[in-house]
C-alpha positions, 0 to 999 in steps of 0.5 A: 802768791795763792794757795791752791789745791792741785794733785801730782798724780792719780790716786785716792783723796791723800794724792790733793795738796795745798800749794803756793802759786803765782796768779798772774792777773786776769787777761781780757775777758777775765775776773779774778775771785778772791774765794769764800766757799766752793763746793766738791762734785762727784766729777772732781773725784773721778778727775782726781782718781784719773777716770773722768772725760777730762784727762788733764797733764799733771799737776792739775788743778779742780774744781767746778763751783765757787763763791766769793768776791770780784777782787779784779777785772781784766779789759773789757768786763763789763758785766761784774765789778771789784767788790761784787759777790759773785758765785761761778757757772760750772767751767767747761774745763775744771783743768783750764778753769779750777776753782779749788783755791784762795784767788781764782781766775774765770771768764766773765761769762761764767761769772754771776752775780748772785741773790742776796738771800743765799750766804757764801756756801749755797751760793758756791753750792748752786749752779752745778746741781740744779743746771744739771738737774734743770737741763735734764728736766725742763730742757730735755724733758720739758716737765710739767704739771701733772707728770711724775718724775723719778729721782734716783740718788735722791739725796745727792745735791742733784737729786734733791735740785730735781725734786725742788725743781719737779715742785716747782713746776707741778710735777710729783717726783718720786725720790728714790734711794738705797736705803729706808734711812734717808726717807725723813729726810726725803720727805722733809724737802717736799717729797712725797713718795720715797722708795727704797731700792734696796729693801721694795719692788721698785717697779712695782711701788713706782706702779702703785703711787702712779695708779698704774700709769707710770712715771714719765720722766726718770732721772737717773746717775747711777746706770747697771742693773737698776735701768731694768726696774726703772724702764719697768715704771716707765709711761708710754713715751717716757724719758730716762735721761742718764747722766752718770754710770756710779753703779760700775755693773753693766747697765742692761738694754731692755730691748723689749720694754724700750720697744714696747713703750716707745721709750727715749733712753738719753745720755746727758751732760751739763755742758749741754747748757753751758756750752749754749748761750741761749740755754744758759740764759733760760736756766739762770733766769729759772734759777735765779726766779727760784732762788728768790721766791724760796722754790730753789734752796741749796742743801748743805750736808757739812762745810770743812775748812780749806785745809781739810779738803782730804777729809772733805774728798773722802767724806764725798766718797763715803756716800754719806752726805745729803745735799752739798759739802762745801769748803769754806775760805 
């Protein structure tokens, strides 16, 4: 028997329960990991409240990240061993593949053997954030030195992923968020321009710091009625790559602006590169490069323990954090 964290209905962080279950062992192709840390993603939330791409039969499990040890292998794994330290691609199924629990069971191919230099929790922290963030920008936008970047919800463990990123390559992301409160912080990760949305002309400071050229690449989770400003700011030819809808208002289509500037507006999911072996491939070796040259760190806003995983949903839900929360084991 394992503890695992399920939820029997839809609802609020207070619907997450922590259970015994049998585990059976892993099947061919299959390691089972026996849990240090795992880290919470937006995603969980909505599946959890019954609003997410995936609508899985109750009970249902959750979970996209985590870190730990290979405790068994199943017939036919070759690429990890018992004992390994391992941290996990994000499933393309969090239902099939949860890895909200003491013991957990993934594909193998999902399964990497992690650098040295990250402890339990960056470890659990790193591969959702910054493959969402490396698909959308070196991918998709193929960004470079010498472009400009904008960053929405900055200070979101994908944000701050893009702006490691954008530094890594050259580029100069322009950070954005709701409020002037989180800009030293911001700043303390390497950015050097930081807008507040709530309290500035966006368009108009985005204009200013790009001398008049715009930025382009915008990267954005949020959607509704912030699209108008942020097209605005936009270069010639830019791309906004939308890979979230966190504001519920109705996200405008700025007809004019797209036509005029012959601009790219993309949806995009993560899976986009887990989902392709070649794809994958590149991002685990930029990331791993990174991660081991120090260009590519996991910010950690607070851990909670495994018991305390409602008050770790409802502090997700607070929009408070900067960086990751992690559950540690």
């Amino acid at each position: 028997m394992t503890r695992v964290i399920r939820f029997h209905a839809h609802g609020g962080p207070e619907v997450l329960r922590i259970e015994d279950v049998e585990v059976p062992p892993p099947a061919r192709g299959e390691v089972q990991i026996r849990v240090k840390a795992l880290g919470l993603n937006r995603a969980e939330a909505l599946m959890r409240a019954g609003i997410y791409i995936e609508t899985p039969p109750l009970p249902s499990g959750l979970g996209l990240e985590a870190a730990g040890i290979v405790a068994t292998v199943g017939e036919g794994v070759s690429e990890v061993a018992v004992g390994d330290a391992v941290s996990v691609i994000p499933p393309i199924s969090m239902a099939r593949w949860p890895t909200y629990g003491e013991i957990i069971t993934m594909p193998a191919a999902a399964v990497v053997r992690h650098p040295a230099a990250l402890d339990w929790a960056q470890a659990a922290a790193l591969w959702m954030p910054t493959l969402t963030a490396y698909g959308a920008l070196i991918d998709i936008a193929a960004l470079g030195r010498g472009d400009f970047v904008v960053v929405t919800a900055a200070s979101s463990s994908v944000g701050l992923a893009a702006i490691q990123i954008a530094n890594r390559v050259g580029a100069t992301p322009i950070a954005v968020t709701r409020r002037a409160t989180k800009g030293d912080a911001l700043r303390a990760q390497g950015v050097a321009h930081v807008v507040a949305s709530e309290d500035e002309d966006l368009a108009a400071r985005i204009d200013a710091i790009t001398g008049g050229r715009g930025a382009r690449v915008v990267f954005d989770p949020i959607g509704g009625p912030l699209f108008t400003p942020l097209t605005a700011a936009m270069a010639p030819g830019g791309i906004l790559t939308e890979y979230g809808g966190l504001d519920p208002a109705p996200t405008p289509f700025p007809l004019a602006t797209v036509l005029g500037k012959r601009l790219t507006l993309r949806g995009y999911l993560v899976h986009e590169v887990i989902g392709n072996p070649a794809k994958l491939a590149a991002a685990k070796a930029f990331i791993l490069d990174g991660v081991r040259d120090g260009s590519l760190a996991p910010v950690i806003a607070r851990r909670f323990a495994f018991d305390d995983i409602v008050a770790a949903h409802r502090y997700l839900e607070s929009n408070a954090q900067f960086g990751k929360i992690v559950v540690t084991v």
